[in-house]
C-alpha positions in Angstrom: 0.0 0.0 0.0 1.2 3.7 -0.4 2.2 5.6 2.7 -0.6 7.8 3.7 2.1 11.2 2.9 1.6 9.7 -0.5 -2.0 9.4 -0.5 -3.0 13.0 0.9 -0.9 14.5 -1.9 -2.6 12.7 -4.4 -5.8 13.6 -3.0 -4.7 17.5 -2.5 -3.5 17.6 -6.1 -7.3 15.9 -7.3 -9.2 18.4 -5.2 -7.6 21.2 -6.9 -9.9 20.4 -9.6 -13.2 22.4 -9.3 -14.8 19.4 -10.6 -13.7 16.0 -9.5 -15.6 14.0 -7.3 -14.5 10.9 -4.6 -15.6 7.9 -5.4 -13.2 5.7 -3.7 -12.3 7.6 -0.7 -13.6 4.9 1.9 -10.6 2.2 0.9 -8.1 4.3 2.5 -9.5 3.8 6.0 -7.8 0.2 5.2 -4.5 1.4 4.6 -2.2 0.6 7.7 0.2 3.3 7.3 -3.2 5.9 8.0 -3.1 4.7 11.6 0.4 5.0 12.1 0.4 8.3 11.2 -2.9 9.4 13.4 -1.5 7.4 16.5 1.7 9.7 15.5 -0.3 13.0 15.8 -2.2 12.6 18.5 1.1 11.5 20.5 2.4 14.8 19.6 -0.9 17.1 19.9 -2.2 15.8 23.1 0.1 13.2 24.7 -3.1 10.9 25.2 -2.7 8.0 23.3 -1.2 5.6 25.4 -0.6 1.5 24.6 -4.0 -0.2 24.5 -5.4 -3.3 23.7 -7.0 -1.6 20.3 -4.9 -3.2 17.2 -5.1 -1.4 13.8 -6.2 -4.7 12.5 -9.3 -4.8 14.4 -10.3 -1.2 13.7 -9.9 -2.0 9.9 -11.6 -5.1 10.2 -14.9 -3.4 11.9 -14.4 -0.3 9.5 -14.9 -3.5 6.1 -17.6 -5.2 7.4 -19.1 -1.6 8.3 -20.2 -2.6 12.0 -17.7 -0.2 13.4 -19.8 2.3 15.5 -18.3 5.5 17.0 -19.3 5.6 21.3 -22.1 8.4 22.0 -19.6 11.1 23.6 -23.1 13.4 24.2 -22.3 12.0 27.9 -18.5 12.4 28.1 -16.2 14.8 26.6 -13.3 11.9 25.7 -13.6 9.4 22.8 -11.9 5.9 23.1 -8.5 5.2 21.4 -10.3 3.6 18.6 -12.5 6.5 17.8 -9.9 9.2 17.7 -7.8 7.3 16.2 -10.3 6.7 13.3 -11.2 10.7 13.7 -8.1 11.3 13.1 -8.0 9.3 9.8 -10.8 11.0 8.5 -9.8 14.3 9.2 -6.3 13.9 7.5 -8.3 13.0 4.5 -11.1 15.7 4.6 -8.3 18.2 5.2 -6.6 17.0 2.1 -9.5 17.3 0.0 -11.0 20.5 1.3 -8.0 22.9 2.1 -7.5 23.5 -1.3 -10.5 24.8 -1.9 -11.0 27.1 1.3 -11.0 30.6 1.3 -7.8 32.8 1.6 -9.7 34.6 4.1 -10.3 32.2 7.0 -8.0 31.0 9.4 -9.3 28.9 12.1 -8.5 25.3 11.9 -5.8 25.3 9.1 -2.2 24.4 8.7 0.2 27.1 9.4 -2.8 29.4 10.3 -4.2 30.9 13.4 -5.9 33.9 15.3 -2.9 35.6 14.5 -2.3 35.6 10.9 -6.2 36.5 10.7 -5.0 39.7 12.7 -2.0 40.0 10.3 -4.4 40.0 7.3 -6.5 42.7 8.6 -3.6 44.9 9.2 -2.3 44.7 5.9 -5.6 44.3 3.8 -8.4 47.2 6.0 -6.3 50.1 5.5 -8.3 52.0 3.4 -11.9 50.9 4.6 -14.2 53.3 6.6 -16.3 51.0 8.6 -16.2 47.5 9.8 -19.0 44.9 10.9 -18.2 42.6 13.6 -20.2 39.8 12.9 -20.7 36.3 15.0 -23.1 33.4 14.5 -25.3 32.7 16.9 -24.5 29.2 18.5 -23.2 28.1 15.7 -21.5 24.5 17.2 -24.8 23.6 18.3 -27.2 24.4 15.4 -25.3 23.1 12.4 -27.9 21.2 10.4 -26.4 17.6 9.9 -28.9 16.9 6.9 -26.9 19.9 5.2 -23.5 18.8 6.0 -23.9 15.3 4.3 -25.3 17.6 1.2 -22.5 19.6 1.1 -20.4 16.6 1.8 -21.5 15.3 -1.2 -21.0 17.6 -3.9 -17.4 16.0 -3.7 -17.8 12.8 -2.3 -19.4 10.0 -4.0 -18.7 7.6 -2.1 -21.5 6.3 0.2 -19.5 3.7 2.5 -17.9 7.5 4.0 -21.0 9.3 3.6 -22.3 6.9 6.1 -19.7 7.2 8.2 -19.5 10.6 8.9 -23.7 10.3 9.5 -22.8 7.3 12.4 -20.0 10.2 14.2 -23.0 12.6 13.6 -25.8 11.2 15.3 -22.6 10.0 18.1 -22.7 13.6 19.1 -19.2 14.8 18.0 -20.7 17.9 16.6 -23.3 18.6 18.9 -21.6 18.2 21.7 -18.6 20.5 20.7 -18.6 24.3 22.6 -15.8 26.5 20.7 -14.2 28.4 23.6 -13.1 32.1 22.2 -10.4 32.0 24.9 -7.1 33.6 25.0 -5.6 31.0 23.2 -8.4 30.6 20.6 -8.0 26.7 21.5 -11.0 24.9 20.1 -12.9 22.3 22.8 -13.5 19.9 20.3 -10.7 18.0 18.1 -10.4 16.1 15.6 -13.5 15.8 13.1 -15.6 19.0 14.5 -13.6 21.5 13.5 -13.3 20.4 9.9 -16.8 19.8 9.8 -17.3 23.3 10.9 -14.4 24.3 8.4 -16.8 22.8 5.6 -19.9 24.5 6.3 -18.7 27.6 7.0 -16.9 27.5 3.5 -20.1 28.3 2.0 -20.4 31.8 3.7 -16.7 32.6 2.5 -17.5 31.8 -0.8 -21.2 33.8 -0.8 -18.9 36.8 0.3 -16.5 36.1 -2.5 -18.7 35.7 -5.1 -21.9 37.6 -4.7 -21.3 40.2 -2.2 -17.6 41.4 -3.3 -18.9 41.8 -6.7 -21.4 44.4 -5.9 -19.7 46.0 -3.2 -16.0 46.5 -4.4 -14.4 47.4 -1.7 -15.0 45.1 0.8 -12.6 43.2 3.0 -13.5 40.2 4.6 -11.4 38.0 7.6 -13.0 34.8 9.1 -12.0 32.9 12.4 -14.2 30.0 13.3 -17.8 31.6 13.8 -17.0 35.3 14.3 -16.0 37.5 11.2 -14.8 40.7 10.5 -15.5 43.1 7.8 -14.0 46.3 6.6 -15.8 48.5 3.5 -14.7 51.8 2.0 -18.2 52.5 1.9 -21.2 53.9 3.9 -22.6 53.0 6.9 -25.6 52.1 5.2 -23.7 50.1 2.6 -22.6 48.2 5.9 -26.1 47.6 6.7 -27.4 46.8 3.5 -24.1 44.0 3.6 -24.9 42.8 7.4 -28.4 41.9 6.1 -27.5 40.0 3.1 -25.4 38.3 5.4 -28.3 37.4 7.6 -30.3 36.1 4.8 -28.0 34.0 3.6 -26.9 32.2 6.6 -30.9 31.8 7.4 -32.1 31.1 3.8 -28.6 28.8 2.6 -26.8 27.2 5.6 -29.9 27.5 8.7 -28.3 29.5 10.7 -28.8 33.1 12.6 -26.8 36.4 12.8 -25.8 36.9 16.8 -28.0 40.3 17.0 -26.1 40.9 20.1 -22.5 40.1 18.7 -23.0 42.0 15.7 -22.3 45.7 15.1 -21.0 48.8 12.8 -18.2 50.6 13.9 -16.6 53.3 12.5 -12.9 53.1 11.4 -11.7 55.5 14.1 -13.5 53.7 17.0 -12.7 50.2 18.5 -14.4 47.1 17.1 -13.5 44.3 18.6 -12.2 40.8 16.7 -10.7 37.9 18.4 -10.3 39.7 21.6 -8.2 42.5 19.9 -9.4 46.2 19.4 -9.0 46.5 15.9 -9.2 50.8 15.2 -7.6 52.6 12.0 -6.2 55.9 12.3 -4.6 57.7 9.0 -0.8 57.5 9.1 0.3 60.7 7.8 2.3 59.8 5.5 0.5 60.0 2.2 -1.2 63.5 1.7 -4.5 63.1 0.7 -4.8 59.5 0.6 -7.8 57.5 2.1 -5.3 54.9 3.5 -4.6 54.6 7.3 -2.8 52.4 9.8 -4.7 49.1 11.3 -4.1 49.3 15.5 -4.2 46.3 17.5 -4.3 46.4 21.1 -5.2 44.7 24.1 -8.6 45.8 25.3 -9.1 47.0 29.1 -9.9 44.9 31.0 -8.0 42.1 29.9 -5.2 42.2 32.6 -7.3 43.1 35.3 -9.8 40.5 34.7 -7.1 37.9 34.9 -6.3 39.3 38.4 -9.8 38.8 39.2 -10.4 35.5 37.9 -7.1 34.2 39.3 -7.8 36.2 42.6 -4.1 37.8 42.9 -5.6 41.0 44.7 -7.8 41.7 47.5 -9.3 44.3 45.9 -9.4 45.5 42.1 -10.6 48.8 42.6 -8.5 50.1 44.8 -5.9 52.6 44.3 -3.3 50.9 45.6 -3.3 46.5 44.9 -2.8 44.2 48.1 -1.0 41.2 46.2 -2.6 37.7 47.3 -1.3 34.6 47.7 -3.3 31.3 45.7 -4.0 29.0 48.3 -4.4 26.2 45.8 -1.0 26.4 44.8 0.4 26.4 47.9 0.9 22.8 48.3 2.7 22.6 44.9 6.5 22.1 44.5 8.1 25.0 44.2 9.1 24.1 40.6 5.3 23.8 39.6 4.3 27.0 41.6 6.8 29.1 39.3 6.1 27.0 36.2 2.1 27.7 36.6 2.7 31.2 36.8 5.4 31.5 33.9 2.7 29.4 31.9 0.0 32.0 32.8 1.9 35.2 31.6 3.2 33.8 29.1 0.3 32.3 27.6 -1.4 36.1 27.4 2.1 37.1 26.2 2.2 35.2 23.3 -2.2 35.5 22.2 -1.3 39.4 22.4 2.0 40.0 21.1 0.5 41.5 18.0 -1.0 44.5 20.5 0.6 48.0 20.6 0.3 48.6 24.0 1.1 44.9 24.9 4.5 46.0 26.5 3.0 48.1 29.3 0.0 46.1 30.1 2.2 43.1 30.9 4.6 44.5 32.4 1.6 45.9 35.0 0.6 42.2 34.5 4.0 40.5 35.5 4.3 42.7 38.6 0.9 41.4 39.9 2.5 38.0 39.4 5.6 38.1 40.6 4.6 39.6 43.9 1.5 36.9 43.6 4.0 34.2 43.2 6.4 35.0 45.9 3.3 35.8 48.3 2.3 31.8 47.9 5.9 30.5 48.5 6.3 32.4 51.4 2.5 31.4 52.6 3.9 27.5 51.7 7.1 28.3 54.3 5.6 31.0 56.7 7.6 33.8 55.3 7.2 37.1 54.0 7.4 38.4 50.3 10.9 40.2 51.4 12.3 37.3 53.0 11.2 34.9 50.3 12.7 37.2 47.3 16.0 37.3 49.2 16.2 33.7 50.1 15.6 32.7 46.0 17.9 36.2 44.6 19.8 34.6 41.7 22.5 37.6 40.9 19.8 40.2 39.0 16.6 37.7 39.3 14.8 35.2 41.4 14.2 31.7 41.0 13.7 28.4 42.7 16.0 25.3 42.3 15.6 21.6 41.8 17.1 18.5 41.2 17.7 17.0 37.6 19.9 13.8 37.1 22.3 16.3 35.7 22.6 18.0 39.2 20.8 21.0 40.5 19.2 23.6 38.2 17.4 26.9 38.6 14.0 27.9 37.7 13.5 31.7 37.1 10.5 33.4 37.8 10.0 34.9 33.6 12.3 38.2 33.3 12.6 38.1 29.5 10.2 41.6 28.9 7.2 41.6 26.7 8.2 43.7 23.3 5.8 43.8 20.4 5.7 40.5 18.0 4.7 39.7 14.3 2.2 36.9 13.5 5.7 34.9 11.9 7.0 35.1 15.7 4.2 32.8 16.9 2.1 30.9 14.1 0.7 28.4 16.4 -0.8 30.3 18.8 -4.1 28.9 18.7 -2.2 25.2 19.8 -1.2 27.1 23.2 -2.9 25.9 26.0 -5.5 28.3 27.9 -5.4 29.2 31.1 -7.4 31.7 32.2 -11.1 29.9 31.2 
């Protein structure tokens, strides 16, 4: 058999082809080298997959006689081995047929994509627009119509052994029981098969903008990211809401589903719209007399920092003038190592989702103050000392840290000290793999 690198180029180069339908997709679930391959990414994604008594030859021996049945998850959030692994499978495939065909525009789910090279796009494409409509679907996880994902399905597929498969994870619940977090990281809940199946749907929409809405309004930009969207015309306001409507109808009358009334809106260029937890404002540069072009700002909204305080409980109170640093009493029985580590993890986690922001310098550092004091609050709670005594005690020459024991001798663990300068999308291009930590 060919390796399955083999096989998803083949498929990737077929797809390309506006044309060409699938009619023998459903062999390759038979192919060995398939399950290799998943049981190699899911190693590296998740560190899950652990030796089982689940043999490749058994899943491809349920998958011929077609008596393989995916486990109802609508009860538990975790799918056996056998059932990610077969995801996984599937969604190598649908990826190789569908990414070449996906908009240019959307960024959520993709190789070598993420929130922020959807941020990067609307810096370099909304320079010249005037307004922008933020624009989210309303529950959109929950509400996709299965009946109209088999149809869409099947304007490429012709292959009814994998038409019925994907309706047995269906009615399993490993769409309907997916919740997309927006979190900091922009990690998705769900794995596996969801998110393409979302990437499929959602499709349509990217290419009704493309090819019916961009035609009559020219200047309109357009940047996608799971369910929420962004767009940015050189127009009027009520060329915005003549678009936001179409939008509406569409997603009603086409794909059954609703505009978010309350997560929708018009904002002017010079005011902050808000996309993928980012204000998104343009402001003319300057630079070029006369010229309708401006400069896209991205910043880190407030709030952000001080509602990570909150949920984390670092202070006793938020509003006052002055913080009183807390201790987290949950950490307090932690090593030392993993009391550091956790907090590292935590700042740098908002870091790295924000690095894009202009003012992401200062509201970290205010961030990493908060922290530091936090952290060095619960070690001295942990050995009934004070912050003082506890940052002298762990002084390491011009910063603090905590030591511990590796077979190579002892090492140090600093608290982060690195700074917090402004990034490019290129600096971190998988940010949306990071875990979250704040939600």
């Amino acid at each position: 058999m060919q390796s399955s690198e083999i096989v998803l180029y083949n498929l990737s180069k077929q797809a390309m082809k506006d044309d060409f339908q699938f009619n023998r997709l459903y062999r390759h679930l038979y192919n060995e080298d398939f399950y290799i391959t998943a049981y190699n990414n899911l190693n590296k994604n998740t560190g899950s997959v652990k030796n089982s008594d689940v043999t490749i030859q058994a899943i491809i021996a349920s998958l011929q006689d077609e008596s393989y049945q995916p486990n109802p998850i609508r009860h538990t959030s975790i799918p056996t081995i056998m059932d990610r692994l077969v995801q996984e499978v599937c969604r190598m495939v649908l990826v190789a047929i569908y990414e070449p065909k996906l908009s240019q525009h959307t960024h959520s789910f993709r190789p070598k994509r993420s929130c922020h090279t959807a941020l990067a796009e609307i810096q370099q494409t909304f320079t010249a627009v005037n307004w922008l409509i933020e624009g989210n679907i309303h529950e959109f996880f929950t509400t996709m119509n299965h009946h109209l994902f088999i149809k869409l399905l099947r304007k490429h597929i012709k292959d009814e052994k994998w038409i019925r498969l994907m309706w047995k994870f269906l009615k399993a619940g490993y769409m309907d029981n997916w919740q997309f977090q927006q979190t900091y990281s922009g990690t998705p809940q769900g794995k596996y098969l969801s998110p393409v199946m979302a990437m499929i749907y959602l499709n349509e929409l990217d290419a009704y903008i493309k090819n019916d809405l961009q035609p009559s309004f020219k200047a309109i930009k357009y940047v996608r990211y799971a369910n929420a969207f962004i767009i940015g015309i050189n127009g009027s306001k009520a060329d915005c809401k003549k678009v936001q409507q179409a939008i509406a109808n569409f997603l009603n009358d086409q794909l059954q589903l609703t505009l978010s009334a309350a997560q929708t809106s018009i904002t002017h260029r010079t005011k902050n719209a808000r996309f993928l937890n980012y204000d998104i404002s343009i402001r003319d540069d300057g630079r070029v007399p006369q010229s309708n072009r401006g400069r896209v700002h991205l910043r880190m909204p407030n709030g952000t920092i001080e509602n990570v305080i909150v949920k984390n409980k670092m202070v006793k109170n938020i509003d006052a003038k002055q913080w009183d640093m807390l201790h987290r009493p949950k950490l307090v029985g932690l090593p030392d190592l993993a009391i550091v580590e956790r907090y590292n993890r935590e700042l740098l986690g908002l870091y790295h989702y924000y690095a894009l922001a202009e003012n992401v310098s200062r509201k970290m550092g205010q961030l990493h103050h908060v922290m530091s004091y936090s952290c060095l609050k619960t070690l001295g709670n942990k050995y009934k000392s004070t912050v003082p005594k506890m940052k002298k005690a762990l002084q390491q020459g011009k910063y603090w840290g905590v030591t511990y024991q590796t077979t190579q001798g002892e090492k140090i663990a600093y608290f982060y000290h690195d700074g917090f300068k402004k990034g490019t999308a290129a600096l971190q291009p998988e940010v949306d793999q990071l875990p979250n930590l704040y939600v």
